[in-house]
N, C-alpha and C positions, 0 to 999 in steps of 0.2 A: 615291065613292071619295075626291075631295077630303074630303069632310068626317070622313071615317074616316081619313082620314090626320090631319086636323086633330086627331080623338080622340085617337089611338095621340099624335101628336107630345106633347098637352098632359099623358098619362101617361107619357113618357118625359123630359118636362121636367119634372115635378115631382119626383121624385126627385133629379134635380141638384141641384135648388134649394136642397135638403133638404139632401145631401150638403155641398154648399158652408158653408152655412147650421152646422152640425156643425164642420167641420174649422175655423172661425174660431172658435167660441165654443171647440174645446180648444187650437188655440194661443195665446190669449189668457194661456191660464194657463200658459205657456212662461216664465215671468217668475220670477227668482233673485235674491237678495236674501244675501249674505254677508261676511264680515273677519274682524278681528281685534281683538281686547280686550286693551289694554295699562296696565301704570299710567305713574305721574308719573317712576320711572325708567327706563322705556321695559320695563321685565319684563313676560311676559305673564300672561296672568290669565286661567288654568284652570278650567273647573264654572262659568262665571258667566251670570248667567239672561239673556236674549236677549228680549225682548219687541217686536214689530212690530205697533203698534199704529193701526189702522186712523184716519183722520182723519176727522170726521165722520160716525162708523160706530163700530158696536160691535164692529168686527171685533178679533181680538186672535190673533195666532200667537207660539208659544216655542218656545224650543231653548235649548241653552249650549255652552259653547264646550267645545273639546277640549283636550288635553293640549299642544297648541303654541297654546293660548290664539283657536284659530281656529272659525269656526260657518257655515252655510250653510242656508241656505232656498230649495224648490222650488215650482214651480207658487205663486205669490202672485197673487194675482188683481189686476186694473186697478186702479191706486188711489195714493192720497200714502199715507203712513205715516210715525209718532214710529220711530224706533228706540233704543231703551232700554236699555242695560244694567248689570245691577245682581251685585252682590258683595259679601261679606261686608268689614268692614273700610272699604270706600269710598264717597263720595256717588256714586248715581247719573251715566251722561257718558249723553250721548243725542245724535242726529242729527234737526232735526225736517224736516217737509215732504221725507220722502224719495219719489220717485217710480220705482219699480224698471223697468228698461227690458226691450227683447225678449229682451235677456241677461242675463248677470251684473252687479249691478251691487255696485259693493263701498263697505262702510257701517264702516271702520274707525272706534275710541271709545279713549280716553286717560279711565282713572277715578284720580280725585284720594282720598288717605283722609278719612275723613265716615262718614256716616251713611249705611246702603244704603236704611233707610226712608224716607228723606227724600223730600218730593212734588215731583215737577216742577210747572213752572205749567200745563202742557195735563193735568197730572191731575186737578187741584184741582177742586170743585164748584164752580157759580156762588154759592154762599154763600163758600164759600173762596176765590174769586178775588175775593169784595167785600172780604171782610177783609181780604186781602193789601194789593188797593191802599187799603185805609184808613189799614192801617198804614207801609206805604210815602209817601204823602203824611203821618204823621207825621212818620215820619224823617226828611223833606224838609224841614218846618216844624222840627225839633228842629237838624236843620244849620246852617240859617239863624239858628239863633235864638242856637246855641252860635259862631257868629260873629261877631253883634253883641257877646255876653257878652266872649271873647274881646277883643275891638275895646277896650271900656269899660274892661276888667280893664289890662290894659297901656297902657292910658292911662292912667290911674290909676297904674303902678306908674312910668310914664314921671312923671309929676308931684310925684309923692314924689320920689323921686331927685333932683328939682329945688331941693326944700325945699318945695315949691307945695302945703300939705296941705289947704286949704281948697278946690283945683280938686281934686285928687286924690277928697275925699271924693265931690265931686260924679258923676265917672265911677265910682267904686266900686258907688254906690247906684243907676248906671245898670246896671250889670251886676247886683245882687243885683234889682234891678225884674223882671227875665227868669229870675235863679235864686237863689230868695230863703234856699235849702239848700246853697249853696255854701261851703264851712267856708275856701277860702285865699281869697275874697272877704270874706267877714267876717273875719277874720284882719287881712288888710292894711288894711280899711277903719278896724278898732278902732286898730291902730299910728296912724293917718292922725289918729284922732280923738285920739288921745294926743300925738303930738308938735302937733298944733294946739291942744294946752291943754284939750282939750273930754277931762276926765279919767270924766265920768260915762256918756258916749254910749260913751267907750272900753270902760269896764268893760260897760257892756251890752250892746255888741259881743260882746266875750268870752266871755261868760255864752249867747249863742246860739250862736255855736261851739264852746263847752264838751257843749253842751247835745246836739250832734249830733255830735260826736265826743267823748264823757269820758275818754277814756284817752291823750290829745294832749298828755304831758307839755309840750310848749313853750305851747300856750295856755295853760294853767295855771299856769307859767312868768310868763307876760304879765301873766294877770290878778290875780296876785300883785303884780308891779311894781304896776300901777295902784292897786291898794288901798294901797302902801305911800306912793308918793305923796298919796293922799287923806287920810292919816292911818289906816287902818283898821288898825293894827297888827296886834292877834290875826286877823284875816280874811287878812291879808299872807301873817304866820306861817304861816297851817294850810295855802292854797295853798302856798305854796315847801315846805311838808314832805309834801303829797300830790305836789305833782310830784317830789319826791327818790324819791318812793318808786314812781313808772310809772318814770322813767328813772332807775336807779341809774349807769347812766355819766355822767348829766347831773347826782348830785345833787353834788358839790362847786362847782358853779354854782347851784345854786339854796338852795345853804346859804351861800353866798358873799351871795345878793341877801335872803336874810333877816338876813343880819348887817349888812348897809348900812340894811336896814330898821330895824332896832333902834336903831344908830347913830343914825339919823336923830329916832329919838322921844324919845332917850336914855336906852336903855337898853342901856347900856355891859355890865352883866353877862351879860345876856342874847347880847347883839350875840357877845362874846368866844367864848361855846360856840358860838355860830353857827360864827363862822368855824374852832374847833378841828373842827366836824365838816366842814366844808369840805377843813380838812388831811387830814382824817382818809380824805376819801374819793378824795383825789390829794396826796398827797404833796409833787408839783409846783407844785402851786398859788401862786406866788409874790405876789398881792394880798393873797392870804389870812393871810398871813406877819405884809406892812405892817398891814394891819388890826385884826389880831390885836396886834402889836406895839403899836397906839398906844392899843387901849382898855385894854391893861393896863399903859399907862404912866402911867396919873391913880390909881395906886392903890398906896402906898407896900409893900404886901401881894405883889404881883404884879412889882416891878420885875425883879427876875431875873431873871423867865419872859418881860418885854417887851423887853428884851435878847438875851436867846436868838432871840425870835422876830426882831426886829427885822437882829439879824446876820444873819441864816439868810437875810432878806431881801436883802442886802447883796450875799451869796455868788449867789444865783438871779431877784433883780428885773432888770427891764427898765426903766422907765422912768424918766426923767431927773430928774424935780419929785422921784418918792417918794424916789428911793434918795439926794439933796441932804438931805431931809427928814430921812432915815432917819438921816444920818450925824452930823448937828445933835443929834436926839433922842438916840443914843447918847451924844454927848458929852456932853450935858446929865446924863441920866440917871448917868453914870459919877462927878460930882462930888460 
């Protein structure tokens, strides 16, 4: 009888076993998982996809949210999960390492506008996540490195300002070492090599900044001066008349430094039109006046018109030497 009771007991206990065994593997799945989807003005954000994405697992559950921007998920099995969600118009907001409890547990996301394709890093393949951090450690290296440049460049600009053009050049050429395509490093480095006398390092300065930006009216500008001091007149000439012609608000300055250019070679006739196209292209231009005024005062032909110009300077010049000058040359001129 014992041992028949011991039968009956061990069939009336395996069923429990069973039973129990049952009722914990379905409350397990008693587990809820919901929020709300907002943007960067706190509006909510209606239709947007809901992904629960299993961690370590290929598990992946969706839904989207409702019309008050809210979503809800039931029975989620034991486990961490990404939760993700995505909208047209916005980058991706996610919540990672979420682990949903015996209740509800709530996964509100704030999505910023971007890209909705855009990959989070836990989507990425392990090819994609080499690249990532490869190029990451670039950008790492490109910070550091636009640092130093930085660093050099403003030393440089600090040294200049001092009159120091020969330390100046020296930090210049440290920051072109690290960015050899820098157009306002080469730029300042060519200035640096010009007011240091060094007229041909300038000009080849120039000519690689030209080279990488062509349409820089102010280099061109520059490397005009440079050629006019070396004597290359016609080379002077054609820069100051290709940069007149990228910067037309600039060209009564750059027909202004053709005419100093002429001047200088002596070529008085030429120098004169310079500077009438100078007037011509500001009106205002008051050097332009004096200048104009003194190359048509060597020439018995043109006195009248270096009079006129010469007044006109009188009425609108600035500076103290010319307008002395100017007042002398009229008197002269009038005998």
């Amino acid at each position: 009888m014992c041992s028949l009771f011991r039968r009956f007991g061990l069939f009336l206990i395996l069923p429990l076993v069973f039973g129990l065994t049952f009722s914990v593997a379905a409350f397990s799945q008693n587990r809820i998982l919901g929020g709300k989807v907002t943007n960067d003005k706190g509006e909510t954000v209606v239709n947007c996809k809901i992904q629960i994405l299993g961690v370590g697992s290929k598990r992946e559950l969706t839904t989207k949210t409702d019309k008050k921007g809210e979503w809800i998920y039931m029975n989620i099995p034991t486990g961490t999960y990404n939760v993700v969600a995505r909208a047209d118009g916005y980058s991706p907001g996610f919540q990672a390492n979420v682990q949903p409890g015996l209740s509800y547990t709530a996964v509100n996301i704030t999505l910023t506008p971007g890209d909705p394709n855009q990959k989070l890093a836990f989507e990425l393949t392990p090819e994609e996540q080499e690249k990532l951090r490869k190029e990451m450690e670039k950008q790492k290296e490109r910070g550091k490195m636009a640092g130093e440049i930085k660093a050099a460049f403003e030393a440089g600009l600090a040294l200049s300002g001092q009159g120091k053009y020969a330390e100046a050049i020296v930090e210049f050429n440290k920051a072109l070492e690290k960015a050899p395509d820098e157009v306002y490093v080469l730029a300042n480095l060519a200035d640096a090599y010009f007011k240091n006398g060094q007229n041909q390092e300038a000009l080849d300065t120039y000519q690689k900044a030209i080279a990488l930006k062509p349409d820089d009216a102010a280099l061109v500008t520059n490397q005009g001066v440079v050629l006019g001091k070396m004597g290359k007149t016609e080379e002077s000439k054609a820069a100051f008349q290709k940069a007149a012609s990228l910067d037309p608000g600039a060209a009564a300055q750059n027909f202004y430094n053709l005419g100093a250019t002429m001047v200088n070679s002596g070529q008085a006739k030429d120098a004169a039109e310079a500077f009438r196209q100078a007037i011509k292209a500001d009106a205002s231009y008051a050097e332009a006046y004096y200048q104009l005024g003194l190359c048509l005062s060597g020439d018995p032909g043109t006195i009248g018109e270096a009079l006129q110009m010469l007044q006109k300077y009188l009425s609108i010049g600035k500076d103290p030497t010319n307008l002395e000058v100017a007042k002398q040359l009229i008197a002269t001129l009038k005998k």
